[in-house]
MDTraj code that builds the backbone (N, CA, C; nanometers):
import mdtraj as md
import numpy as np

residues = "UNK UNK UNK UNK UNK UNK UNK UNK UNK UNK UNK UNK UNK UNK UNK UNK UNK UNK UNK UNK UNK UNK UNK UNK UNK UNK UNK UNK UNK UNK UNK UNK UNK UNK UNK UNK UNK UNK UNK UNK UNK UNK UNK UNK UNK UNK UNK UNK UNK UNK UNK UNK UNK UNK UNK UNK UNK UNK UNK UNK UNK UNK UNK UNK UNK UNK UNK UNK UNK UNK UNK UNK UNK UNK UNK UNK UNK UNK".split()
xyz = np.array([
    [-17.5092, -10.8005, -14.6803],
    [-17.5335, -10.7473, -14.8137],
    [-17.6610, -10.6645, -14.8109],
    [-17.6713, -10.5387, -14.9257],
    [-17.8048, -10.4979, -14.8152],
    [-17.8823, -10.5426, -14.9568],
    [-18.0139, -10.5299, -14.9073],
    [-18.1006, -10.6126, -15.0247],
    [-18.1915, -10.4930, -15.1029],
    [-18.1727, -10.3729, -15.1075],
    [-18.1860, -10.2663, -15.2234],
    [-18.1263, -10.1346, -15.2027],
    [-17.9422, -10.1821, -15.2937],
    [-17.9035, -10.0604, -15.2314],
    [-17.9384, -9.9822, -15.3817],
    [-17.9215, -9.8218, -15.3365],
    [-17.9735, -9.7433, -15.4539],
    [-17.8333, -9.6727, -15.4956],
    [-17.8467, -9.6123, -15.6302],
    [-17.7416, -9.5262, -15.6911],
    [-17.7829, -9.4312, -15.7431],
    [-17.7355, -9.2924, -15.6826],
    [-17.7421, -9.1809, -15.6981],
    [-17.6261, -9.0838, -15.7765],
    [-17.6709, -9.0440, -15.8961],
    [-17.5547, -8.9556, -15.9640],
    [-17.5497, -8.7938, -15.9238],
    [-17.4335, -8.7777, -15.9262],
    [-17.4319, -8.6310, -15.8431],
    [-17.3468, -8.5300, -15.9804],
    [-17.4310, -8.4679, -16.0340],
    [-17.3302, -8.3816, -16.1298],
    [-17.2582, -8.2618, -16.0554],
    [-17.1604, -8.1924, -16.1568],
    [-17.0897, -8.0536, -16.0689],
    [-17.1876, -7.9672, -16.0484],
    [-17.3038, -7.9852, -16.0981],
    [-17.3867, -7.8338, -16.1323],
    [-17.4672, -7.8539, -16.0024],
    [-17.5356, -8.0366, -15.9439],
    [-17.5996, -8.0831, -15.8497],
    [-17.5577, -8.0102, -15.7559],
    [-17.3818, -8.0467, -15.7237],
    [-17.3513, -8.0535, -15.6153],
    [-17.3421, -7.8531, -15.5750],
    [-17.3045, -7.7712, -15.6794],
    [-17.3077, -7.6232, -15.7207],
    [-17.4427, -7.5901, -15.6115],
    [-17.5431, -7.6629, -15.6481],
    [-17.7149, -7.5992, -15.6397],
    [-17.7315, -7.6586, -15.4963],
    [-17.7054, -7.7891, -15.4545],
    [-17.6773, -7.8248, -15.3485],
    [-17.5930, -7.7445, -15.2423],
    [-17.5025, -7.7039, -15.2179],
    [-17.4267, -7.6291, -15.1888],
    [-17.5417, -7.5007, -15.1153],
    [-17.5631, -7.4425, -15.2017],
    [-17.5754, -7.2611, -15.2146],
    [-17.7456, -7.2797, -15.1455],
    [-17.8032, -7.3915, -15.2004],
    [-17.9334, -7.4256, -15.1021],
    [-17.9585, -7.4482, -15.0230],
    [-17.8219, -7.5491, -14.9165],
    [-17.8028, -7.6015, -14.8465],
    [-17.6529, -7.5612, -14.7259],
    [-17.6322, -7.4494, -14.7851],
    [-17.4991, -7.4358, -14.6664],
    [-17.4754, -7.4648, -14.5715],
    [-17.5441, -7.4132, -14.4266],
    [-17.5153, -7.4727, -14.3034],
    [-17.5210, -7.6091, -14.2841],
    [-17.6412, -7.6766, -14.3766],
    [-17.6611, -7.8232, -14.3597],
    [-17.5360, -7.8739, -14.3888],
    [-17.4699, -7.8475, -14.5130],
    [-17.4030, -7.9331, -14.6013],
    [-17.2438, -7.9067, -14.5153],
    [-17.2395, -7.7950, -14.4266],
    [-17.1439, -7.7950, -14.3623],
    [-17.1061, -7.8658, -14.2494],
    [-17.1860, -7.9275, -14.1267],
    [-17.2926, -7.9623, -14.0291],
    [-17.2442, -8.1136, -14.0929],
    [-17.2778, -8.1660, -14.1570],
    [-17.2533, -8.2845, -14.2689],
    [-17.0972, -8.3071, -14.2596],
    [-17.0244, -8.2103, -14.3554],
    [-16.8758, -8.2499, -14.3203],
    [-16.7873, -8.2276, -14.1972],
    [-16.8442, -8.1471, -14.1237],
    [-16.7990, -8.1810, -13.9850],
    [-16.7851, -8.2791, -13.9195],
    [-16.9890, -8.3700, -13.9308],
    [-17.0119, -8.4472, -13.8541],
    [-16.8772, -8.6276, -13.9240],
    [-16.8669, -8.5979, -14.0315],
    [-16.8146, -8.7157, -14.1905],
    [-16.6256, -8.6665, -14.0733],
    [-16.6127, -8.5874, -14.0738],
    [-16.4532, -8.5222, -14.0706],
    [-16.4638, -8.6243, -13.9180],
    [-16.5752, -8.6072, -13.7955],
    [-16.5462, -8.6399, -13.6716],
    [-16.5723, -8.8432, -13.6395],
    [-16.6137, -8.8607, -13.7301],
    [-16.6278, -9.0159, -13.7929],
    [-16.5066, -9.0541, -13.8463],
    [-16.4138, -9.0013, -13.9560],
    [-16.2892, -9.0084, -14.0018],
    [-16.1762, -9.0262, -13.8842],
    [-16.1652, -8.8926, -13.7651],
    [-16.1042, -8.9276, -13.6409],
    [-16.1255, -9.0291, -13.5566],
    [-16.2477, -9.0635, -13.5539],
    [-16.2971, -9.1958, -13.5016],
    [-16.2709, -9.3306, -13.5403],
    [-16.2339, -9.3461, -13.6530],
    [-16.2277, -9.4767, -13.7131],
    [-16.3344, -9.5558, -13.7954],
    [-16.4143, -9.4297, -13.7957],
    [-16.5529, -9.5191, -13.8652],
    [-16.5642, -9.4680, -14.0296],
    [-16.4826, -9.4444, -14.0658],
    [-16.4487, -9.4002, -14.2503],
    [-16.3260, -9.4778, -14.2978],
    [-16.3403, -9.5399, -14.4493],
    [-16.2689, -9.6011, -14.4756],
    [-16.2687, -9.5687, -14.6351],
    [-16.1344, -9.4344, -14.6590],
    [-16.0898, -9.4064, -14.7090],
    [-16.0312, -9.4135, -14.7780],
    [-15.9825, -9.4993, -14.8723],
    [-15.8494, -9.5735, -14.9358],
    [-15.7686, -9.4166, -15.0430],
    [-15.6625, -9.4173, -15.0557],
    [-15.5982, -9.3858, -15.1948],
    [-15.6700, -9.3647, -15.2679],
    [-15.6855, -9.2532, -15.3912],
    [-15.7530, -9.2749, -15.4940],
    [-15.6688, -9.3371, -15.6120],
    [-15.7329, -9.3538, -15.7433],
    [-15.6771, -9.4500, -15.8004],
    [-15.6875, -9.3588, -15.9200],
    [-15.5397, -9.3289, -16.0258],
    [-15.5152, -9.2576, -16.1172],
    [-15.4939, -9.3268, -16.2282],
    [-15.5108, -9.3063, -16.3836],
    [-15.4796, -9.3592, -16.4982],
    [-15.4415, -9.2194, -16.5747],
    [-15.3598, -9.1907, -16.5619],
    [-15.3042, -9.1185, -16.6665],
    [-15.2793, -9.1335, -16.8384],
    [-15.3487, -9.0823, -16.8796],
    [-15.3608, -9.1014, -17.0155],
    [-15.2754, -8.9978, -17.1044],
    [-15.2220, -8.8870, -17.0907],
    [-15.1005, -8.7885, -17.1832],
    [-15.0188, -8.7154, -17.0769],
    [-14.9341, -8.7788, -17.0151],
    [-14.8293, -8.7233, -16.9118],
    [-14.8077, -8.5586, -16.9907],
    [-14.7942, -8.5309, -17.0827],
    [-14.7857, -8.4122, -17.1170],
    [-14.8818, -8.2598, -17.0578],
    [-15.0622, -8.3413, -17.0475],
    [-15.1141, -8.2312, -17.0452],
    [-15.1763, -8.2623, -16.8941],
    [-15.1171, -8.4013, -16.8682],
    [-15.1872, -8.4679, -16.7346],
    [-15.3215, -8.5035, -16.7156],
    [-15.4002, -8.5331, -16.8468],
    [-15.4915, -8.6184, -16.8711],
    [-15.5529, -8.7090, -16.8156],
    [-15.6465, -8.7148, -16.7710],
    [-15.6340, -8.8604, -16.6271],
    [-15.7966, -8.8857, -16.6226],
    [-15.8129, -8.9618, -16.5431],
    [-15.9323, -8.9987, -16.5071],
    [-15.8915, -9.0479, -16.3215],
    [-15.9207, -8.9785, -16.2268],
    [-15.9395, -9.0544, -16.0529],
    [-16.0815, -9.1582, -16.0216],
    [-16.0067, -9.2288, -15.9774],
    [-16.1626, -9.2636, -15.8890],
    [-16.1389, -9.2628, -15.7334],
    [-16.2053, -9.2038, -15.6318],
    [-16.1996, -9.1923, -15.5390],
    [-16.3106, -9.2587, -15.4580],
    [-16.2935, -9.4017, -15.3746],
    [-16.3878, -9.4600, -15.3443],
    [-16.3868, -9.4218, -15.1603],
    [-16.5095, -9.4363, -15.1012],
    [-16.5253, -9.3762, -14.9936],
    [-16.6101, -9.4427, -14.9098],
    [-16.6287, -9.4550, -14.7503],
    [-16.7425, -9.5415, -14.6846],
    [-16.7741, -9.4363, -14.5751],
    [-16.8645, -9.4670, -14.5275],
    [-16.9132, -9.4307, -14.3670],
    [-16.9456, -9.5310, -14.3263],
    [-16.8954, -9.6468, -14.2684],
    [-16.9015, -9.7871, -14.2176],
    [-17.0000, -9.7700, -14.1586],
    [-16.9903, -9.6965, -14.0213],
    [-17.1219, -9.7040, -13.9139],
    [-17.2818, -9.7034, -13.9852],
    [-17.2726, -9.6399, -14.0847],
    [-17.3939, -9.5788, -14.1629],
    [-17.4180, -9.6521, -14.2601],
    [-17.3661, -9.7749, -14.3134],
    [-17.3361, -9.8510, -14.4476],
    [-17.3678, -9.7661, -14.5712],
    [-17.2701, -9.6713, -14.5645],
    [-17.2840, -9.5722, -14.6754],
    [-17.1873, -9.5681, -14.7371],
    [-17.1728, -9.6147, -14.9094],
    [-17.0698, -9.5979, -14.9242],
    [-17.0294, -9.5325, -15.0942],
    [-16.9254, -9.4653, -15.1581],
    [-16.9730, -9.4034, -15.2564],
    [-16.7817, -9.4063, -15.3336],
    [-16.8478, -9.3331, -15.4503],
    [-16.6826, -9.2812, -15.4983],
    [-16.7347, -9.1661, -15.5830],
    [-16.5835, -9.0918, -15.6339],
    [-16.6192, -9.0041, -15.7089],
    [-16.5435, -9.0201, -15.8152],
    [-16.6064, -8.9773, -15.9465],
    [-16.4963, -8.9893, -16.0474],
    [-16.4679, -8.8556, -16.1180],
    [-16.3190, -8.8213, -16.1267],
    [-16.2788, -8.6873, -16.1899],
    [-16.2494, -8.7174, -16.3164],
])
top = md.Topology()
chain = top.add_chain()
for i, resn in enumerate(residues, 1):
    res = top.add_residue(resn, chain, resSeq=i)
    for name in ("N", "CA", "C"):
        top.add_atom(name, md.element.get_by_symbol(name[0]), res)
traj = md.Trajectory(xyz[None], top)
């Protein structure tokens, strides 16, 4: 269990400014995340949908995510 894990909120605009500040890094990053995934060291599940007006497809995802090796672990919500 780790004994102070922290929580970090990431808005669209964060991740926007992040991005455009950070390109090569942030690319470098999902490479290194993509070659961990082939490896076996990401643990990925399904994301998880609630559809709320099948009509306009209304929903809320949560997409939960790890980097085992790294005890990093996160989700995203749409």
């Amino acid at each position: 269990m780790l004994s102070n894990p922290e929580t970090i909120l990431i808005s669209a605009e964060d991740q926007k400014r992040i991005l455009s500040e950070n390109y090569a890094e942030t690319i470098c990053i999902v490479e290194e995340c993509l070659k961990k995934k082939e490896a076996g060291n990401v643990f990925l599940p399904d994301k998880i949908s609630a559809v709320f007006d099948e009509a306009t497809q209304s929903r809320i995802n949560c997409m939960p995510g790890a980097l085992l090796d790294d005890r990093l672990y996160g989700v995203k919500w749409v």
